[in-house]
N, C-alpha and C positions, 0 to 999 in steps of 0.2 A: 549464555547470557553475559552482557558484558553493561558498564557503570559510563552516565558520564556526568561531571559535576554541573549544574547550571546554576548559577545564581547560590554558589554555594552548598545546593542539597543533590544527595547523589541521589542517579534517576537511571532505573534498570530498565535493559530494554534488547531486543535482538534487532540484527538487519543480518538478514540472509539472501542468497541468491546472489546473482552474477553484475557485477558493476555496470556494466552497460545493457543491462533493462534498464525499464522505465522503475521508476520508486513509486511505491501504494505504501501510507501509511496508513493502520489500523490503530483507532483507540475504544477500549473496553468499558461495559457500565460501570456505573457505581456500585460497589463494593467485591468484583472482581478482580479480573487479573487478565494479563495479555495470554494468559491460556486460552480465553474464551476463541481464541484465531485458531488454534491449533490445527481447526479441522478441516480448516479451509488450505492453510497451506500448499499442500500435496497437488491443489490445484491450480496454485497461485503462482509458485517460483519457476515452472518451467518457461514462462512467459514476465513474471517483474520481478525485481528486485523486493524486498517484505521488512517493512521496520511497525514492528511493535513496542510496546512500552506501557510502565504502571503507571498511574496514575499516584499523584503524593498519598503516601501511607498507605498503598497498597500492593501487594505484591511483595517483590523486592526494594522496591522504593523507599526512599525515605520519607520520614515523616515530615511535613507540614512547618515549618519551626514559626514566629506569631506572626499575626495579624491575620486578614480575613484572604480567603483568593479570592480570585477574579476569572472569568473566560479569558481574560487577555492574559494573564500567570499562565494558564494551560495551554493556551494557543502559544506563549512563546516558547516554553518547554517543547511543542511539535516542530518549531520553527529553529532553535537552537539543534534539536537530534535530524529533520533535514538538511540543514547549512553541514553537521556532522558527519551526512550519509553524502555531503558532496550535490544534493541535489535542487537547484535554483527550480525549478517545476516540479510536482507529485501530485497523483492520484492520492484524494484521502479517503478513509470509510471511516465510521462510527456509528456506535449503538450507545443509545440512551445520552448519559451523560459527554460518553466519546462524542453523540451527534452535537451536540453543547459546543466541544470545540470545534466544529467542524463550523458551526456555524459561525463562531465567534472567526477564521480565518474568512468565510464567505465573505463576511462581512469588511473585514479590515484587511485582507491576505489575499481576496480572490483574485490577486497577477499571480500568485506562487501555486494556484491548485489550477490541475488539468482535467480534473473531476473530481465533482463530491458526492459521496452514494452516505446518506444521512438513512440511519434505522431506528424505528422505535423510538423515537424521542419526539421534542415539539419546541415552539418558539417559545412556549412558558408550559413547562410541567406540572400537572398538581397545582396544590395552592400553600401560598405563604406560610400559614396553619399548618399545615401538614406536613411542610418542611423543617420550619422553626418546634414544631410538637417532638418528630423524631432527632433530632439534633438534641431537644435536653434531654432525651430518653437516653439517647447515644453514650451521653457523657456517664450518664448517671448508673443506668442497666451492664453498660460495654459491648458492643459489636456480638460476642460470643453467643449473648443470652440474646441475643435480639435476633440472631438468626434464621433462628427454625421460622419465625413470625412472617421475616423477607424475602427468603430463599424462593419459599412456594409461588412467590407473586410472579417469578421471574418466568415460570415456564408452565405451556399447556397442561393440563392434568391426565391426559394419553401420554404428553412422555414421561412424567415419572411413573405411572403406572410400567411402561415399558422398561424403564431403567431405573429400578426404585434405590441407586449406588449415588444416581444423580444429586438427590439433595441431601445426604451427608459430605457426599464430596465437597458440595458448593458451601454448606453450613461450617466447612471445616475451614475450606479457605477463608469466608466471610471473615470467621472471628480471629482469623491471624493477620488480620489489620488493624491499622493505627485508628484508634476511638476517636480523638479530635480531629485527624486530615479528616475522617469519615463525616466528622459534625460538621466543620468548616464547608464544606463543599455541598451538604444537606443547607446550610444557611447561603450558599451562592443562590441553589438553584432557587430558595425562596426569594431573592431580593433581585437577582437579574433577568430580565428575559430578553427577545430581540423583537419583538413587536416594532414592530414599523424600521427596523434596521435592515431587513433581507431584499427589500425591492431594487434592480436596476444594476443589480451586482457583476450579469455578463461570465457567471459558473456556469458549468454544463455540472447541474443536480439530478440525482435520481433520490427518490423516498420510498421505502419499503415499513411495511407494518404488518403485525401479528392479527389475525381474527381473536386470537386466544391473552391478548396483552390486555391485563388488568392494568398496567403500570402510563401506558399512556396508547389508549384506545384509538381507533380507529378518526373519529373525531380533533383529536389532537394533533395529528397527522396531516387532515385536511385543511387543519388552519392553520398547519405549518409550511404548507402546498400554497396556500395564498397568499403569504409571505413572500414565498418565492417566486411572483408573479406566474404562478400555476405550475411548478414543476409538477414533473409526474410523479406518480404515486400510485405503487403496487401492495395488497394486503397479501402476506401469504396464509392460504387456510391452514387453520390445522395449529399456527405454531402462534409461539407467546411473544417472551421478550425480547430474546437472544437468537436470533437464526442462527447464527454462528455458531451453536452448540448444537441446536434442537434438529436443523435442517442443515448442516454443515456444505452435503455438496449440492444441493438446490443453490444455497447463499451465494456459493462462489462460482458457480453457470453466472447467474445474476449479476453478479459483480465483474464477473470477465467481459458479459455484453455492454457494462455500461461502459469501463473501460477501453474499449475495444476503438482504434483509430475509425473514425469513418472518413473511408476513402472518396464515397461518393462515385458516381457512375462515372469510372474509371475507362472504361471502353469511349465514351463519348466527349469527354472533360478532359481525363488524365486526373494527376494528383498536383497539389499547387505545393509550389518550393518551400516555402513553410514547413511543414509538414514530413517534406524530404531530411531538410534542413536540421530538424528537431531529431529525429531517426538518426542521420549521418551522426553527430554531433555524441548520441547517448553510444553508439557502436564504435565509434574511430576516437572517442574522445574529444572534446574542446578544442583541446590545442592544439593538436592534426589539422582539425579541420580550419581553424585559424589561419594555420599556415598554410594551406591550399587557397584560401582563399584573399590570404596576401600577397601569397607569390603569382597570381593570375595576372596575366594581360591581357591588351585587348584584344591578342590571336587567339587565346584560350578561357576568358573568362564565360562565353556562354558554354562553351562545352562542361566544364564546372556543374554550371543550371544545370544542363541536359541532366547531368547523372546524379546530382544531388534528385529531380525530380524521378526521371526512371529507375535507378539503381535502389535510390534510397527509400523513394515515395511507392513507385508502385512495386515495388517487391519488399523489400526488408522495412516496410509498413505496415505490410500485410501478414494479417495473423493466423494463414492458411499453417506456419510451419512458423517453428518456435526459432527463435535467434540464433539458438547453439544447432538445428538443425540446418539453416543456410548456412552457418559458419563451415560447418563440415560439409556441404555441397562447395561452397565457395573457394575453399581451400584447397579441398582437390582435384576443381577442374584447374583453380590456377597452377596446380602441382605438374599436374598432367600437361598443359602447355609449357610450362617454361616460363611463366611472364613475373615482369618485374615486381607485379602488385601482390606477390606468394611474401615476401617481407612483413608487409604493413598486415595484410590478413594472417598470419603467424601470431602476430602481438596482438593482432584484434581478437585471435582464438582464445587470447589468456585473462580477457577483458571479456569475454563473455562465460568463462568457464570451463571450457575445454581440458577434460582431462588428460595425461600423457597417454593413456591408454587409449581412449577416442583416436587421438589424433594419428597414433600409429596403427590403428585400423585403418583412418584415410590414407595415408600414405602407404601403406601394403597392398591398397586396393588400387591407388596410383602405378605400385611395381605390377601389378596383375597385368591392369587394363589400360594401361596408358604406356608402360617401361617402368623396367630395371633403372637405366638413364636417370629417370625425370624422377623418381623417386628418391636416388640415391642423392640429388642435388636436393630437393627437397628437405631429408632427413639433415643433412649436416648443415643447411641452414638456419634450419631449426634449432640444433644443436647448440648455433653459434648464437640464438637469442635466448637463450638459459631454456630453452628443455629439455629435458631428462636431466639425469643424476648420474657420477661413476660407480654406482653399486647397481652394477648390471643384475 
C-alpha cells in the first residue's frame, strides 16, 4: 500500500500491474475498504494495470478534516491518483457509493474514462431521511455499534450462511472507520443526486445489480439505466451488494467483457488508427511514439498508419493473448532474426513487466531454435539496457 497527499489529507491506495496496460480504476462502498477488489484481482492484472483506493476515513485513509464533501471532492481524489498513475484515459468500476464517483466523472470527466462499469448504486439512493437519520446515529452510536445493524444489508443471506467469518470480518473493518468522514458522506448521498445530469455524456456504461440487494434494488438501477439514456443493465441472481466479494470471479469475466477493446469485424473493416494509436502509445510509451511520429515524411509517414493500424490495432489490441505474452513472442522472433527493432522491444519488455527470468527463457529458446549467434547478440544487448545484475 502506498499514500499520496491530495489537498492535504493522506489518501491510501495500491496501483499494481505493468505500466503499459491500460489503467482500470476500482472504488469501494460505503463503509468498506479497497479490500472489497481483492478478489477480482488475480483476473484483472494479467491484462491492466489496477488502482484501488479508500475512500476519506476509511481504510487507510485519512479522515475527512471540515466542512461537507461533495462527488466532485471524490471524483477529483480519483482524478489526482490517475494524473499520479500517469494515466490521461482509464477504465473506471464502482459499487455503491464508488458508482457515486463514477458517476459524478461521467458526468464532468467522461473525456478521461474509456469505460464505466457502475454497480449497485443509483442516480439517488435511499432517501434524504434515511440518510440524514443514519448520519446523527453515526455520530452519536459510532460506526462500531452500528455495524452488526449494516453489515447484513450488504450481502445475500446464502452467503453468509456459506461463510458465516463474512460478517465479523466486514463488522470489524466497518468500525475501524472514521465516524464523521462516515457521517459526511451519509449527508452527501442525502443532498446530491444526478438526476437529469447523466444524459448525452458519449461513455461507454455498463450497470450491474444484485437480485439479493436490499440497499438499492433492482428498481434503482433501472432508473439509473434511464439516466444514461438506456445503458445496459445486468441483475446478477443470487448476489447482494458487492459482487466483488460475493461473486468475485463472475464480477470480473464481467468487467473484463465490458472492458474489452471492440475491434469490430476485423476481417472486413480492419481496425481504425485510433484504436492502434491508443495501444501503440500505452506499450512503446508517449514519447517514442511522439518521436516516430515527428520524425515521419512524406516517404514514410503512411507506412507509420500501416503499422500503428496492423501491428498495433489488429494484434496488440487484441485480447486473444495478454501483452506480456506478445511481448515474449515479439522479442524472440525479433531475437531470432537479427532486426533492429530487438532494442526498442527490450525496453518495451521492462514497461510491460517482463521478468529477468522470462526473458532468458526467450532468449535460450532463441539459442535452441533460431542460434547460438542471434542469441548470444541478443543477451548482451540486453545487458547493455540494465538487465540482469553482477551477482550471477
Amino acid at each position: 500500500m502506498a499514500f499520496l497527499t491530495i489537498n492535504g489529507r493522506s489518501v491510501a491506495y495500491r496501483l499494481l500491474g505493468a505500466e503499459a496496460n491500460p489503467l482500470v480504476m476500482l472504488a469501494h462502498p460505503l463503509g468498506m475498504s479497497q479490500a472489497v477488489w481483492d478478489g477480482v484481482l488475480p483476473a484483472l492484472l494479467p491484462r491492466y494495470r489496477v488502482l484501488t483506493w479508500d475512500l476519506p476515513g476509511h481504510g487507510a485513509s485519512q479522515a475527512w478534516g471540515e466542512g461537507a464533501i461533495t462527488p466532485a471532492d471524490l471524483a477529483t481524489e480519483a482524478l489526482a491518483l490517475a494524473d499520479h498513475a500517469g494515466a490521461g484515459r482509464f477504465h473506471f468500476a464502482g459499487t455503491s457509493i464508488g458508482g457515486v464517483v463514477g458517476q459524478q466523472l461521467i458526468s464532468q470527466h467522461g473525456e478521461r474514462l474509456l469505460s464505466a462499469t457502475l454497480t449497485n448504486t443509483g442516480a439517488v439512493i435511499g432517501t434524504p431521511e434515511l440518510w440524514n437519520t443514519r448520519a446523527g446515529r453515526v455520530r452519536q452510536e459510532g460506526l462500531a455499534a452500528m455495524s452488526e445493524e449494516i453489515v447484513p444489508r450488504w450481502f445475500a443471506p446464502a452467503r453468509f450462511e456459506a461463510e458465516p467469518a463474512l460478517k465479523a470480518g466486514w463488522c470489524t473493518q466497518m468500525g475501524r472507520g472514521d465516524d464523521e468522514s462516515y457521517a459526511l458522506l451519509c449527508e452527501m448521498l442525502a443532498r446530491d443526486t444526478f438526476d437529469g445530469k447523466l444524459a448525452g455524456k458519449q461513455v461507454k456504461v455498463q450497470l450491474f445489480g444484485g437480485s439479493e440487494d436490499m440497499a438499492t434494488p433492482t428498481a434503482t438501477l433501472e432508473a439509473l439505466a434511464d439516466e444514461l439514456d438506456g445503458a445496459p443493465l445486468e441483475i446478477l441472481e443470487g448476489v447482494g451488494h458487492v459482487p466483488s466479494v460475493e461473486v468475485p470471479e463472475l464480477f470480473a469475466e464481467k468487467l473484463l467483457a465490458v472492458m474489452a477493446v471492440d475491434l469490430g469485424d476485423v476481417g472486413a473493416e480492419g481496425v481504425n488508427y485510433a484504436t492502434g494509436l491508443a495501444t501503440r502509445k500505452q506499450v512503446l510509451g508517449e514519447e517514442h511514439v511522439a518521436r516516430s511520429t515527428q520524425n515521419a515524411t512524406s516517404l514514410d509517414a503512411p507506412f507509420q498508419q500501416m503499422i500503428t493500424r496492423l501491428a498495433w490495432g489488429e494484434l496488440w489490441s487484441n485480447d486473444d493473448l495478454t501483452r506480456r505474452e506478445r511481448s515474449m513472442i515479439t522479442t524472440g522472433i525479433l531475437a531470432a532474426l537479427g532486426r533492429e527493432e530487438l532494442t526498442l522491444h527490450l525496453k518495451t519488455a521492462k514497461r510491460i513487466g517482463l521478468s529477468e527470468a522470462e526473458l532468458r527463457q526467450v532468449l535460450m529458446h532463441v539459442a535452441i531454435y533460431g542460434g547460438v549467434p542471434a542469441a548470444n547478440h541478443a543477451f548482451s544487448l540486453a545487458k547493455q539496457l540494465g538487465w540482469g545484475s553482477s551477482e550471477a
